[in-house]
N, C-alpha and C positions, 0 to 999 in steps of 0.2 A: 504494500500500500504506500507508494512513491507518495513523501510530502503529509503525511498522517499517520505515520506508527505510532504506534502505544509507547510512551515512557515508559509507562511501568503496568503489571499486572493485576491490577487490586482484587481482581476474585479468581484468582488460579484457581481454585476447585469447580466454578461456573465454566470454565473456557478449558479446564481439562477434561470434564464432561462432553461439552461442547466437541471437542475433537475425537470422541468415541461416536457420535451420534451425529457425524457428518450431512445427514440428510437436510437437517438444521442450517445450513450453507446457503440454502437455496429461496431463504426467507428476505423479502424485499425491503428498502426502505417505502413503508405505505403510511401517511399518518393521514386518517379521517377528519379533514378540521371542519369547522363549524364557524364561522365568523361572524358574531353579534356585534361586536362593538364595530366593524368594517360597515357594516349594515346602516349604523346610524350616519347622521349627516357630515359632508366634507367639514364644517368648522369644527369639530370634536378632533380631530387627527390629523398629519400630513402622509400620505403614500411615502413610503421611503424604503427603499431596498438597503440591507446591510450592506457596507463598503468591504468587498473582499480583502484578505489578507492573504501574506507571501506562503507563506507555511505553514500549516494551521497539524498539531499533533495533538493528540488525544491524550489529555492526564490523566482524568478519571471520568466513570460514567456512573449514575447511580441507578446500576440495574433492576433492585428492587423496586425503584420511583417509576422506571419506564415500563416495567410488568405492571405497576397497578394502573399506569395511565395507557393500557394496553398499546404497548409500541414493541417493536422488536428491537431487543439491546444488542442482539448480534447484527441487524442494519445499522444498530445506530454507532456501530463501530468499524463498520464500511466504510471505505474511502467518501464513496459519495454520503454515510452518515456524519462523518465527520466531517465534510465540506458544508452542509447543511449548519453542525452545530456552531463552525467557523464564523458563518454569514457569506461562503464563499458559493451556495448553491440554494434559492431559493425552491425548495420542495413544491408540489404540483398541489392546489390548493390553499396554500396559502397566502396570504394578503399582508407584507408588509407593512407597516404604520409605523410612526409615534406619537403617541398620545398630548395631546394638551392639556396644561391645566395650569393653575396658578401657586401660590400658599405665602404662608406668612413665615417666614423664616427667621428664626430668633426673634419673633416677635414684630419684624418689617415684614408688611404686605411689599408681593413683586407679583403684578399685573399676568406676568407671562413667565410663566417656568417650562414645562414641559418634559420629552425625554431626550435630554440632548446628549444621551450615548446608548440609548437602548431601543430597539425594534423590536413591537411585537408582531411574532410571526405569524399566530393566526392563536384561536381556539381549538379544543377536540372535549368530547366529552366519554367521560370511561368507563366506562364498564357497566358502575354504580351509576351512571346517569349526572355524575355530577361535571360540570363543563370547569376548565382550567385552559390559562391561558399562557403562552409557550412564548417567552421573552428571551432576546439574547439582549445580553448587556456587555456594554463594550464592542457595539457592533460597526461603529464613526458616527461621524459628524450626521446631523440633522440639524432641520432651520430651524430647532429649540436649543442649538449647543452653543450658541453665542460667542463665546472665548473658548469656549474648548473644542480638544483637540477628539472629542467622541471614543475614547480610545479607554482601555483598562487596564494595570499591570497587574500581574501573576498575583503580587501579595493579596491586595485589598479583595479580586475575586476569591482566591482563597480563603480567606477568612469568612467572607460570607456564606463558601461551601460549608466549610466546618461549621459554623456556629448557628445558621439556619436548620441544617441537619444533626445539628446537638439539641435544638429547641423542640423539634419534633418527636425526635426520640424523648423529652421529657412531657410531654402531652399537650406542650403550648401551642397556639393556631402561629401558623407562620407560612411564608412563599416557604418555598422548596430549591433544593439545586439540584437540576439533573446530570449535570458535566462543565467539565471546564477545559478551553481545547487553549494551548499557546498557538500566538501567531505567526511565530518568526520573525516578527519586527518590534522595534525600541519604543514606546513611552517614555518622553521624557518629564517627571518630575521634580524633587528635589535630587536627582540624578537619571540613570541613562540607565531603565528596567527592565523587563522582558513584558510583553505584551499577551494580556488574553481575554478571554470571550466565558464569560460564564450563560449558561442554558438555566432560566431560572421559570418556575411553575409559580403558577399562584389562583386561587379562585378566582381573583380579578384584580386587575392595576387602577382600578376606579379609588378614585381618594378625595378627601374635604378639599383640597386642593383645585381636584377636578371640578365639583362645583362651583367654586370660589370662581374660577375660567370665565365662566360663562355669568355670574350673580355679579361680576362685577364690569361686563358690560352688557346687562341690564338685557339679559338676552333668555327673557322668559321661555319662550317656544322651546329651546334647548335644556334650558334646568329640567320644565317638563320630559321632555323626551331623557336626559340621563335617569332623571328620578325615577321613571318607567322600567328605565333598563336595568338601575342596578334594582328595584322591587323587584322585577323580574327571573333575575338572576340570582341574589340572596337571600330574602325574604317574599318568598311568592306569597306567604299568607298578611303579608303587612299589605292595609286599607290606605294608601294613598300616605303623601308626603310627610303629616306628622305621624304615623306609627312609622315611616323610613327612620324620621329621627329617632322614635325611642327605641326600635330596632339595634341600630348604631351605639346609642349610649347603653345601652347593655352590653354589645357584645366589648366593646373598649373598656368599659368598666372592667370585665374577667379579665380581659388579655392583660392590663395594666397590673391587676391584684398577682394574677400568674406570674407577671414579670419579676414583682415584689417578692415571692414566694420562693425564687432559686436566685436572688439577689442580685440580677441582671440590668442592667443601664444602657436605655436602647440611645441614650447620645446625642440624639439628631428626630427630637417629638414634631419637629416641622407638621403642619399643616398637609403639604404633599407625603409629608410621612406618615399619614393619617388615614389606613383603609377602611372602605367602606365595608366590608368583609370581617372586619376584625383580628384580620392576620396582620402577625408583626411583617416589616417589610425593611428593607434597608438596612445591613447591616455595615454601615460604614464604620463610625467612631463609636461603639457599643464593647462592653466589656460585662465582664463577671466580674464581681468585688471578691477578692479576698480575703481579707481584715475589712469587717462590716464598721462604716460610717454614713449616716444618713443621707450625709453633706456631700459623699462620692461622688466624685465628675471626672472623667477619664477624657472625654472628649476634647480633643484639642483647641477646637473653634467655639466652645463654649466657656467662654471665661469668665462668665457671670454667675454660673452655675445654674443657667437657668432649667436643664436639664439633669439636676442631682437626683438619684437615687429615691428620696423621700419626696421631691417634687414632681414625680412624674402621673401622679394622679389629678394634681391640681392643673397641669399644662393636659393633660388628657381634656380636663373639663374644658380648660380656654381653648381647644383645639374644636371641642363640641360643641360652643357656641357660635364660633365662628361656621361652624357649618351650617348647626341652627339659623343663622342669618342668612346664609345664601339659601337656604330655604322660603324661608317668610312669606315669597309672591307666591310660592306654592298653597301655602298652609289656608290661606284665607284669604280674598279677596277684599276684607280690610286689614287694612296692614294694623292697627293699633290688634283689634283681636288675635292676627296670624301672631304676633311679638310675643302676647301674653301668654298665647300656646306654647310658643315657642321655649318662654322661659321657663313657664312650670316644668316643661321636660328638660331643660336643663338643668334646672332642681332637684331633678330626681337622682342625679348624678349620686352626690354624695352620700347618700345612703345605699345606691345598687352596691359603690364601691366598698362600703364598709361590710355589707354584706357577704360580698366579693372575697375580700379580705382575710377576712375571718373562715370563711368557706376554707380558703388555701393555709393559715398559719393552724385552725386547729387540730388537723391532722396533723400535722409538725410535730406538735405535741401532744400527739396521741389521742387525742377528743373527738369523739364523734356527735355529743349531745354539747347540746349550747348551753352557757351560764352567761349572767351579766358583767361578771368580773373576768371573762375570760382575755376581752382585749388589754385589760390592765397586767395579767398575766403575762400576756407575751411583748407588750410593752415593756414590762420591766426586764425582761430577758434581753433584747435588745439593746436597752439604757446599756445591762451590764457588758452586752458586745462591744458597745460603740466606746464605752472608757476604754478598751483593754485592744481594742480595734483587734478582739476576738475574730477568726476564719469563720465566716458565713456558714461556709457550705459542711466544714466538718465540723462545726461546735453543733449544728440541727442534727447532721446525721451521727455524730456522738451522742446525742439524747437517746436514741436506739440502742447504739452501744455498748452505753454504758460508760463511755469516755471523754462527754464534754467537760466535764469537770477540768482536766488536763488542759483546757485550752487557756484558762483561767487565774492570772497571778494571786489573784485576792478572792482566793477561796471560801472563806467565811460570807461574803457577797452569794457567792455562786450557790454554797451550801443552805445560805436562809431563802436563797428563792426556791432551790429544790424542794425542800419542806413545804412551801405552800403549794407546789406543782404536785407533790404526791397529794397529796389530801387534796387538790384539785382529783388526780384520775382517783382517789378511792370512791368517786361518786358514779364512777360512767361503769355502766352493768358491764363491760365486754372484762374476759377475762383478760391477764398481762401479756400473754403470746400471742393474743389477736389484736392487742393495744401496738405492739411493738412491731408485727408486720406493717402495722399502718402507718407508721413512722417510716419505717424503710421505703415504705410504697410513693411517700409524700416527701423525703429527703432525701435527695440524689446522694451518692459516692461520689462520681465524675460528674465534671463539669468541663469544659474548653476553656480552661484558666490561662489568662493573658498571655504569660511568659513562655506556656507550651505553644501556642498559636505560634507568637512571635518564633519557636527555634524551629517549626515545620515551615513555616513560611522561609525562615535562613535557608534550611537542605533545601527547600525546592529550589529555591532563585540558582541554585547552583548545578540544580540536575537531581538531585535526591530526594526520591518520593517518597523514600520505603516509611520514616518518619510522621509520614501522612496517612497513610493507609494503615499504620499501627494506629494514629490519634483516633480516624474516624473511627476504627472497629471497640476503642477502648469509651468513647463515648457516644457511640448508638447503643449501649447497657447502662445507661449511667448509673439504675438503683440496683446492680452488681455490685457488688465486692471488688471480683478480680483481685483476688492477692496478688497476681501473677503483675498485677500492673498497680501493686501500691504508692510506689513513688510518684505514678501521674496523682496521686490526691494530697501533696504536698503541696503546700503553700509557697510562693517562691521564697528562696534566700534572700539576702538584701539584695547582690549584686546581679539579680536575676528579675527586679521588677519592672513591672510596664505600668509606666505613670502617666501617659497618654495615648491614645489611640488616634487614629488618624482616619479622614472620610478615602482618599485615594485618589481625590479627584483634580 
């Protein structure tokens, strides 16, 4: 396959099968697409064909993502698959675009955002009926890419492979990656990079953003028609524009609490980072905490913190109103009423999330029935992380343990809150072996903790995948054990930390 070999072989057992049962050879690139959003009107999108690239070779493919989204992973490991996932062969059926839309970015509205490095290549719907849309990112320039150069290097895709597919495997709604092909050409950022194309899934690329597009030039007929589209496509049983909203502020509410729940900081809460779906998206400047602090900001470009750790429920809500408002011509035909609607559902915010919340930390700690004092309970467990900027993710899954204690210099702290945590669970009927499965169930092992990201990211830039293909397999189990891979649940050393993360762009 001149111009597309495999770097590396991430499922030898799949492709050594594969070579016993040869008849398998003879399977096509065929992908069924379905194009709704192509359907809707020319101002929602521009036509835009991905810009080929010199050399396009296949990293990795995520075979189990392309069997549920019924594709053939041995097409899509063909030359002409891999030309496809390049952007160097647009498939039969499909409809290039990039989507428009606007958002408020760190809090400034910009009129016009868009996708100014990603093409989505069409829809297909799977198996299960459920319709997903097949984006390459990093595919060039489009009339949305203003100063840039529409292009992606290896790292930042990477990272979003891994950490989108670490989110899933812990049960969070998120895009997907199905592959990531280099292009044999440079990127140049704060240096001179290797170049790639990541293949990303998602229910849909529809975002507050995207409405923003159109709400703010005042371009009703359009709000109507998305608002149709995405009813259509995520909530078929929501009654028109305000159940879209409360739709929305539900599912953001969980995705948010979720996020909260494995100690994750999505970076970059933009408005266009804002689906209508409810799936996280974007994983540019996003990290995992190590040593938990409320006040956490990894993100480079946010130096305000506007996007810490413990405010990302509050910017969920500012992100929901602002949708809310490019709604309003929909809601009611007097705008003073449509507003008022408007806001009670964004009122509702704050209690889905505390809801939300509590749904995700009581299991943590083992609770399955509710009590009043329960948030005060794991509030003060937190207080005692955030003095000691205790490890997140092993001090919760030490609670199972038996070894959060350990993580803790002032013991007598730790000790007088265990005492009211026991005599919290001596109330909850289940017995202690089904208390502590549930614990396990709700507190990951593994996570894609910064510093590891950052050394598979090092081996790849250099040619070494193997380091990658150990990370993903070690965190698609996250609520494994893995003795065999205890060292990935270490905490970094000092000279091993990543203090900011970067978007790539």
């Amino acid at each position: 396959m001149r111009g597309c070999e495999r770097l590396h072989d991430p499922n030898k057992e799949f492709h050594e099968n594969l070579r016993r049962q040869p008849y398998l050879l003879s399977m096509t690139l065929d992908i069924p697409f379905d194009n709704s959003y192509a359907r809707l009107p020319d101002r929602f999108y521009s036509r835009q064909s991905p810009v080929p690239v010199r050399q396009p070779r296949l990293v990795i493919l995520n075979e189990k993502l392309a069997h549920d989204l019924g594709l053939d992973p041995i097409a899509l490991t063909s030359e002409a698959g891999v030309a496809m996932l390049a952007g160097n062969r647009v498939p039969e059926g499909a409809e290039p675009l990039a989507q428009a839309y606007a958002g408020h970015q760190f809090g400034g509205f910009v009129p016009q955002l868009g996708d100014g490095r990603a093409i989505l290549l069409g829809e297909i719907v799977r198996p299960d009926g459920q319709r997903r849309d097949i984006q390459l990112k990093g595919a060039g320039r489009t009339p949305f890419s203003r100063m840039g150069d529409g292009r992606a290097w290896l790292g930042p895709v990477l990272r979003e492979y891994i950490v989108s597919e670490a989110m899933h495997a812990l049960g969070i709604p998120t895009t997907r990656a199905l592959a990531v092909v280099t292009t044999g050409e440079e990127v140049f950022r704060e240096a001179i990079l290797p170049g790639a194309v990541l293949t990303r899934v998602a229910a849909s690329h529809v975002r507050v953003g995207t409405f923003q597009f159109f709400a703010a030039r005042r371009d009703t007929e359009a709000l109507r028609t998305l608002a149709d589209h995405a009813i259509a496509r995520h909530y078929p049983d929501a009654d028109g524009p305000l159940a879209l909203l409360h739709r929305v502020i539900a599912a953001q509410a969980q995705l948010v609490a979720q996020w909260m729940g494995v100690g994750f900081i999505h970076g970059v809460m933009n408005t266009d980072n804002t689906t209508i779906s409810g799936e996280t998206i974007d994983y540019g400047p996003c990290a995992f905490m190590d040593g938990y602090h409320p006040d956490a900001v990894f993100s480079s470009i946010d130096v305000y913190g506007r996007y810490a750790y413990a405010r990302q429920a509050d910017m969920a809500a500012w992100n929901l109103a602002q949708f809310a408002s490019a709604l309003v011509p929909l809601i009611n035909t007097d705008e003073e009423t449509a507003i008022t609607r408007a806001t009670e559902a964004i009122g509702t915010f704050p209690v889905l999330f505390r809801d939300a919340w509590l749904a995700v930390f009581r299991p943590k700690l083992g609770l399955a029935s509710a009590e009043d004092g329960d948030a005060e309970l794991i509030h003060r467990l937190l207080d005692l992380m955030a003095a000691e900027r205790a490890d997140f993710t092993n001090t919760f899954r030490g609670l199972a343990d038996g070894t959060a204690r350990e993580a803790f210099r002032n013991r007598a702290a730790f000790d007088s809150w265990t005492a009211d945590w026991r005599v919290r669970l001596g109330r909850e009927p289940d017995p202690e072996a089904l208390r502590i499965d549930r614990m396990r169930a709700a507190n990951p092992a593994h996570i894609p903790r910064n510093h590891r990201v950052e050394q598979v990211i090092s081996a790849a830039v250099t040619g070494d995948y193997a380091p990658l293909e150990r990370f993903l397999q070690i965190t698609s189990r996250p609520f494994d054990d893995q003795p065999e891979n205890a060292d990935y649940r270490r905490p970094p050393e000092p000279g091993e930390e990543v203090r900011q993360t970067f978007c790539g762009t």
